[in-house]
N, C-alpha and C positions, 0 to 999 in steps of 0.2 A: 728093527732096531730103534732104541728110542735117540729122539732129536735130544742133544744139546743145549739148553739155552743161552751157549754163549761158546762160541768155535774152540776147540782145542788147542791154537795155537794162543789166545790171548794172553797177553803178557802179565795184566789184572788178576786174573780168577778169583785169587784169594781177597781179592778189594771188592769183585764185582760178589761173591758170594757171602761176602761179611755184609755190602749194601743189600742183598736181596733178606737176607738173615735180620738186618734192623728195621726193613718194611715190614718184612711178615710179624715181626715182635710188634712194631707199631698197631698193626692192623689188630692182632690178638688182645693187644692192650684197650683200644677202643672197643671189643665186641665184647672183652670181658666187661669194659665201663657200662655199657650197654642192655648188658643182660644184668648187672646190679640193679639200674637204675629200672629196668623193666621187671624185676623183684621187687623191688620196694614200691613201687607203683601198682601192680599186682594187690601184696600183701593190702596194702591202703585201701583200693577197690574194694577186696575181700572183707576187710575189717569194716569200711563203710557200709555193705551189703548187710551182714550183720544185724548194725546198728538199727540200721533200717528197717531190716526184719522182724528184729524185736519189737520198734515203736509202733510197726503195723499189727502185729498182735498182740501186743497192749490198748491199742486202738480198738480192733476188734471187739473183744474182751467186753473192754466197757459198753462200746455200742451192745452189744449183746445182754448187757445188765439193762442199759438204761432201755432197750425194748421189751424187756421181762418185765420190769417195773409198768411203761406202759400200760402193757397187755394185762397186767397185775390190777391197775386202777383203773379201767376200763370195764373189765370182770365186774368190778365193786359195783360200780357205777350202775351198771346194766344189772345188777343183781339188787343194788337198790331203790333202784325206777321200776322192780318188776315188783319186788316185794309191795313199794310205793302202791304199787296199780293193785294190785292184789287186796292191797289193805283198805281202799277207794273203793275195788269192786265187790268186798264183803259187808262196808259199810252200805252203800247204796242199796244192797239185794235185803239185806237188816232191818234197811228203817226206809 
């Protein structure tokens, strides 16, 4: 049989059960406050993540160009220091 929480004969019930009834409303009041505030804090996290995300693959991105570019005038470079040489070493064999 289940217990009680407050003997049978109590004169209260209806006072002690209206008090137990405006704690538990209490307590649900704050868990609902709670669990808003831990949605909105959530959602914000979520939405900063995001942002973040983005900036980091626009980041990317560019680094990615501006290494293409590199490797782009570096090619040039080496392609016309070979030429260079080439051109030096056809003259020199010429005359």
């Amino acid at each position: 049989m289940k217990q009680l929480l407050f003997p049978a004969h109590c004169p209260n019930k209806e006072h002690l059960v209206r008090n137990q009834l405006e704690e538990t409303e209490a307590v649900a009041k704050r868990i609902a406050k709670e669990l808003l505030n831990g949605s909105a804090e959530w959602d914000w996290a979520k939405k900063d993540f995001i942002a973040e995300s983005q900036k980091l693959a626009k980041e990317r991105k560019d680094l990615e160009t501006r290494a293409q570019w590199r490797d782009t005038i570096y090619s040039l470079v080496i392609l016309a220091g070979a030429v260079a040489f080439g051109v030096l070493l056809g003259y020199k064999l010429w005359h």
